[in-house]
KOLVOVEX-85690 format. One line per 4 residues: number of its first residue (from 1); for each residue x, y, z of N, C-alpha, C, O. Coordinates in steps of 0.05 Angstrom, whole numbers, plus 32768, in hexadecimal, padded with zeros to 4 digits. Layout:
BEGIN
NUM) X,Y,Z,X,Y,Z,X,Y,Z,X,Y,Z; ...;
***
This chain:
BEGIN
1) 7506,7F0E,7EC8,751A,7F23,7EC1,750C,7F3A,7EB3,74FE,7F36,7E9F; 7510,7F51,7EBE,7500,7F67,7EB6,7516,7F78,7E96,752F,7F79,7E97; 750C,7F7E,7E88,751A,7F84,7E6F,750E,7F99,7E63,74F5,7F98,7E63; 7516,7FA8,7E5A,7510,7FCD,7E4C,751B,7FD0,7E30,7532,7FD7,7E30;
5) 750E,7FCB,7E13,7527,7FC7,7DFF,7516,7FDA,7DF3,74FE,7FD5,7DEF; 7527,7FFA,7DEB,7523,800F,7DD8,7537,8009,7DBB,754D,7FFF,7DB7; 7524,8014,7DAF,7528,8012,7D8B,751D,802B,7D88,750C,8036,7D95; 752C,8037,7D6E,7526,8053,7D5C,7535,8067,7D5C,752F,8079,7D4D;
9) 7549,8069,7D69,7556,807F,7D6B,7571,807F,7D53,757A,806B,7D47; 7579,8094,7D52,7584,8093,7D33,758F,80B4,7D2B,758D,80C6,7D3C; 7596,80B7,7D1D,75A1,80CF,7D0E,7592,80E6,7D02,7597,80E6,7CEA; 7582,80F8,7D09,7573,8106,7CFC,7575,8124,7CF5,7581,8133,7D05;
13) 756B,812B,7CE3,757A,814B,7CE4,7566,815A,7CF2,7551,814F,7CFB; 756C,8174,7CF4,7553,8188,7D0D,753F,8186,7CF0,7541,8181,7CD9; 7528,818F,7D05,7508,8187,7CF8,7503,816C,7CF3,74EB,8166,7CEF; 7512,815E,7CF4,7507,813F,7CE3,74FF,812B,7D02,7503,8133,7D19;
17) 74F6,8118,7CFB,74E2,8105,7D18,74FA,80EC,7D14,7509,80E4,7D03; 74F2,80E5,7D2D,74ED,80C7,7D34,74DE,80B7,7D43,74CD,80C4,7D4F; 74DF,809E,7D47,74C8,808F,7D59,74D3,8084,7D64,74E4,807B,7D55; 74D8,8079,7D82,74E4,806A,7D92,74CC,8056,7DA0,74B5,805C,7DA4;
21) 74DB,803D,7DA4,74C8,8029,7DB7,74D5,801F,7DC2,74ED,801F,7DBF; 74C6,8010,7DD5,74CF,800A,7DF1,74BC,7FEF,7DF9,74A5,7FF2,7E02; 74C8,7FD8,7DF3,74B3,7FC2,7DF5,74C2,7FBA,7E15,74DA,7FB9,7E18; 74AF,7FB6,7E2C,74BD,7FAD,7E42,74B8,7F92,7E4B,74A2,7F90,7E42;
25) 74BC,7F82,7E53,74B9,7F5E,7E57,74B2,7F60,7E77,74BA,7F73,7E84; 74A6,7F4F,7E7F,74AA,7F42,7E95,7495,7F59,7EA9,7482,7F66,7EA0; 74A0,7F5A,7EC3,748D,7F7C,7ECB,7492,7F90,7EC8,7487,7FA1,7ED6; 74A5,7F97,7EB4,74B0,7FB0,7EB8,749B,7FC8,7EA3,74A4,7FDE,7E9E;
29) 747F,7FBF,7E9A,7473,7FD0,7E93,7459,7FCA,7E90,744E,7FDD,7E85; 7447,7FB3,7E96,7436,7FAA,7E8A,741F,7FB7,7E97,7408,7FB5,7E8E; 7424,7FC3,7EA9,7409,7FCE,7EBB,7413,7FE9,7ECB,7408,7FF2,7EDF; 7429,7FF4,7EC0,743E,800B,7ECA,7434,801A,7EBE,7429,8011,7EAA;
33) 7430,8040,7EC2,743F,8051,7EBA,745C,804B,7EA4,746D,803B,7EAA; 745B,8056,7E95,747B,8059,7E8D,7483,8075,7E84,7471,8087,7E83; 7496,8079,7E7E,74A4,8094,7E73,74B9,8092,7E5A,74BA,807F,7E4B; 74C7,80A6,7E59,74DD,80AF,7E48,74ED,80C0,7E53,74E3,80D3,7E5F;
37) 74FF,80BF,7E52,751D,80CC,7E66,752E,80D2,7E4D,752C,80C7,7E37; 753F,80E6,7E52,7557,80E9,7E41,7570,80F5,7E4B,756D,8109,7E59; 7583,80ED,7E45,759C,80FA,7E51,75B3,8102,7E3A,75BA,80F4,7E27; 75BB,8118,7E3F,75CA,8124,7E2D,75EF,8128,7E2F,75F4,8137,7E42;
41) 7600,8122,7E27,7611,811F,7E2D,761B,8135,7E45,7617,814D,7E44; 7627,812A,7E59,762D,8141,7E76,7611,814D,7E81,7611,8164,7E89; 7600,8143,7E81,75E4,8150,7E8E,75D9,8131,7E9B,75E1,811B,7E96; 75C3,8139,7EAC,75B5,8128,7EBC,759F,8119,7EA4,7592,8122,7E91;
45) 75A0,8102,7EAF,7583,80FF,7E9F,7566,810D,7EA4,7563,8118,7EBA; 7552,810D,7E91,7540,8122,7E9A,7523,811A,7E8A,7520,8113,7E73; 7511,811D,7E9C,74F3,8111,7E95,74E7,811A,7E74,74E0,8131,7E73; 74E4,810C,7E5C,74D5,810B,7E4D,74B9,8114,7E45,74B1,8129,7E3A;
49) 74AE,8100,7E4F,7495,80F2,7E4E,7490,80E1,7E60,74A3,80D5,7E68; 7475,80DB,7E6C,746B,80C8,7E71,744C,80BE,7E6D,743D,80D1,7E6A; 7444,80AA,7E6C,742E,809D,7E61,7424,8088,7E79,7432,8078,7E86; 7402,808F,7E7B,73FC,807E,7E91,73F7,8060,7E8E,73FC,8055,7E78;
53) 73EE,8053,7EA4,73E9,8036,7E96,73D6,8039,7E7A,73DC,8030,7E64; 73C2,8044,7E7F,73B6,8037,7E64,73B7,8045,7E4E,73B3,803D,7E37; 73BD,8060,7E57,73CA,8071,7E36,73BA,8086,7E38,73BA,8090,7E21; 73AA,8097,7E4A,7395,809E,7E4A,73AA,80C6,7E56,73A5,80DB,7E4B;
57) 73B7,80C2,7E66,73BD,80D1,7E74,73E4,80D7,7E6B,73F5,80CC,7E79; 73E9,80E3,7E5B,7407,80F6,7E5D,7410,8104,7E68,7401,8112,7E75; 742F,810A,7E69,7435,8124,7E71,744F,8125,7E62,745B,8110,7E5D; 7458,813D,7E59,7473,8146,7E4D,7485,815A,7E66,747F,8164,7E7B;
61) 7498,8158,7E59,74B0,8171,7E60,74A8,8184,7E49,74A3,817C,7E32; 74A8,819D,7E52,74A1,81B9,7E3F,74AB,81B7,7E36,749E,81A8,7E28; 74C3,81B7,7E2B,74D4,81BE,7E15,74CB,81A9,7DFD,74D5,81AE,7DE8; 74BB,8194,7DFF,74B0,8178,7DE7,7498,817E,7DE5,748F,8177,7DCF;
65) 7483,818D,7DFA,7472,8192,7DF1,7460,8199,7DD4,7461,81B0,7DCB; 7451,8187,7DC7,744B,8198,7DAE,745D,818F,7D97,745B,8199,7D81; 746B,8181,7D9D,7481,8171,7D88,7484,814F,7D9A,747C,813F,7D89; 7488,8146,7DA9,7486,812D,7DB0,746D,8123,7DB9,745E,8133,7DC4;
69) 7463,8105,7DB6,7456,8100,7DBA,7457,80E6,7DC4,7460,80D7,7DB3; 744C,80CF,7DE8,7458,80BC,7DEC,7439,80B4,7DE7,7424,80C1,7DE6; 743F,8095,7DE2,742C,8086,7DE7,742A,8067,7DEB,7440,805D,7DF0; 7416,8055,7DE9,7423,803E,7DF5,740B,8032,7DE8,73F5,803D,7DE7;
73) 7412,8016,7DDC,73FA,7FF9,7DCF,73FC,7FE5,7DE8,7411,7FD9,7DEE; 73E6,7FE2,7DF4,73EC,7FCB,7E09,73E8,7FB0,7DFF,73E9,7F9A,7E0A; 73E2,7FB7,7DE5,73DB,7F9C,7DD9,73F9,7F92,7DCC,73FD,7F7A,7DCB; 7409,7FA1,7DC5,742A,7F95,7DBD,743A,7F99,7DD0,744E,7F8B,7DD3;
77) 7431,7FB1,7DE3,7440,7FB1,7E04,7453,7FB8,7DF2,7468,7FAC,7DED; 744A,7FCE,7DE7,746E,7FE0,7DE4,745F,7FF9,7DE4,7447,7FFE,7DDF; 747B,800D,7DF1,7472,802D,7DF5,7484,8038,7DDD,7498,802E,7DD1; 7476,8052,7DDA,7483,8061,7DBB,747F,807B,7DC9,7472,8083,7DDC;
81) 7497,8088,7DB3,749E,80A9,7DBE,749C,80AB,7DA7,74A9,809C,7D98; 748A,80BF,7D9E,7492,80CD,7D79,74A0,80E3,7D7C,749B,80EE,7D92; 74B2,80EE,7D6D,74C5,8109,7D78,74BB,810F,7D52,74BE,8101,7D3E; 74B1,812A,7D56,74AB,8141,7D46,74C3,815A,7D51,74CB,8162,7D67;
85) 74C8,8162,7D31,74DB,817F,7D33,74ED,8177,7D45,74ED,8182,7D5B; 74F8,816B,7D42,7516,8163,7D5B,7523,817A,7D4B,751F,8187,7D36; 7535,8178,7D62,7549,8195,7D6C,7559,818A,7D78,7557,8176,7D86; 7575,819E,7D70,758F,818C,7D7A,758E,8185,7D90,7592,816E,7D96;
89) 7586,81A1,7DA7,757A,819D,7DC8,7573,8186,7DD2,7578,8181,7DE9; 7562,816E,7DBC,7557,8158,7DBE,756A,813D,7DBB,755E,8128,7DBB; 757C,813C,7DB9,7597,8129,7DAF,75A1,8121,7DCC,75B0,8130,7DD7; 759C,810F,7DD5,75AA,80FA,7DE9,75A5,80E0,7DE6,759E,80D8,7DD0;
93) 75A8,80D0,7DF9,75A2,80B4,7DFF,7580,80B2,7E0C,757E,80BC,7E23; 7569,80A6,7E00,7558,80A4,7E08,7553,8093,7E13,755D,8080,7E06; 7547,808A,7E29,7541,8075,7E38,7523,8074,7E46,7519,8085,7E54; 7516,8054,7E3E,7500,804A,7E47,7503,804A,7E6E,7515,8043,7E7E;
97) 74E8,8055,7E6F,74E6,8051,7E99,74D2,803D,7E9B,74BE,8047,7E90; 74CB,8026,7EA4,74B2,8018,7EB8,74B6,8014,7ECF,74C9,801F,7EDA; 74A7,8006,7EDA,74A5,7FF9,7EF4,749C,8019,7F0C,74A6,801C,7F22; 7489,802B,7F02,748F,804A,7F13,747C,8035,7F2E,7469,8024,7F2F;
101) 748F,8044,7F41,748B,803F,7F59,7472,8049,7F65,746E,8048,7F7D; 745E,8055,7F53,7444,8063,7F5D,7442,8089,7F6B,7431,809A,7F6D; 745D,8086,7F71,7463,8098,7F7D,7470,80B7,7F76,7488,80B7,7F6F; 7464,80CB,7F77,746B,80E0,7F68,745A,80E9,7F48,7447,80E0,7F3C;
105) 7468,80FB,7F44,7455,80FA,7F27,7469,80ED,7F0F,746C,80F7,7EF9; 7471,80DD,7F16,747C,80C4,7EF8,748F,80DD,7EEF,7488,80DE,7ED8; 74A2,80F0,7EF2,74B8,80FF,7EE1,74CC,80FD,7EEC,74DF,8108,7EE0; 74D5,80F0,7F06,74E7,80F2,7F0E,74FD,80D1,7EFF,74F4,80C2,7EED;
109) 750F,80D0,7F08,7527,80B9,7F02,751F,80A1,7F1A,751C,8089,7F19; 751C,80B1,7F2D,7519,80A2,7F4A,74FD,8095,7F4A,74F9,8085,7F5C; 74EB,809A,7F3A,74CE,8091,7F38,74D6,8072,7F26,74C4,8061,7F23; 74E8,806D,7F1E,74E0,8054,7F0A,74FB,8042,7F16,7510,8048,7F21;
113) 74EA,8023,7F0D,7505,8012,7F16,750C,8004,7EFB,7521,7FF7,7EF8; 7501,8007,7EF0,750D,7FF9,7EDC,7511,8004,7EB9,74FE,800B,7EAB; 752E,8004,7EAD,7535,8015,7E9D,7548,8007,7E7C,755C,7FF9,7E7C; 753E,800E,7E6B,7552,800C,7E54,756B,800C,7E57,7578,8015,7E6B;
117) 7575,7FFE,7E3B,758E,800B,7E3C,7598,801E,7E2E,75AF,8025,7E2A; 7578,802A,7E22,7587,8048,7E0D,7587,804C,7DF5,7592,8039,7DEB; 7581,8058,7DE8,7582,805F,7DC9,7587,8077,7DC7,7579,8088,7DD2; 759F,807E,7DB7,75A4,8094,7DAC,759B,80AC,7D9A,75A2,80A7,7D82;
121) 7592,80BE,7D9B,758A,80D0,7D98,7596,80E4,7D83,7592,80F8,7D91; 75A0,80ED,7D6F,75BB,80FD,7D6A,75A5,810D,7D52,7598,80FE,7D45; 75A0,812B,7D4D,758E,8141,7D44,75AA,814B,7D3E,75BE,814D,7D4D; 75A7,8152,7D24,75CD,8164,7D11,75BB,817A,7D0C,75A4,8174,7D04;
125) 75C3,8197,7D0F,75B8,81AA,7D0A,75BB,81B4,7CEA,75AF,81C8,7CE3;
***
């Protein structure tokens, strides 16, 4: 049974951080790519971050650039998002991606099969 369980998300005011993780069980990350997705209330979900298998290689969405940061311990097999200077803009439901299908460059929804169930996000201006 493949399983995705995020922790950290929480109440923060603009400027202030949080850390999110994403420990995944079974195959859903142990030798994957993974990412960071977020969806905002009435909008699509939309690419984060992602982090390669061994940690070596990132990529962001512009807008986190320079304030987020993903990364991953393969030794606890959990992935982490640090969020610097959050902004209300930044407030949805965040969600862990594994299992990427190899295919594409890891930002799409359709690249991963296997997913969290979410942590909330909420930046009070």
């Amino acid at each position: 049974q493949v399983q995705l369980v995020e922790s950290g998300g929480g109440l923060v005011q603009a400027g202030g951080s949080l850390r999110l993780s994403c420990t995944p069980s079974g195959r859903a990350g142990r030798r994957d790519t993974m990412a960071w997705f977020r969806q905002a209330p009435g909008k699509e979900r939309e690419f984060v971050a992602a982090v390669s298998r061994i940690g070596g290689n990132t990529s962001y969405t512009d807008s986190v650039k320079g304030r987020f940061s993903i990364s991953r311990d393969n030794v606890k097999n959990t992935l982490y998002l640090q969020m610097n200077s959050l902004k209300p803009e930044d407030a949805g439901v965040y969600y862990c991606a594994g299992g990427w299908t190899g295919v594409g460059r890891a930002t799409l929804v359709s690249e991963y099969l296997y997913w969290g169930q979410g942590t909330q996000v909420t930046v009070s201006s």
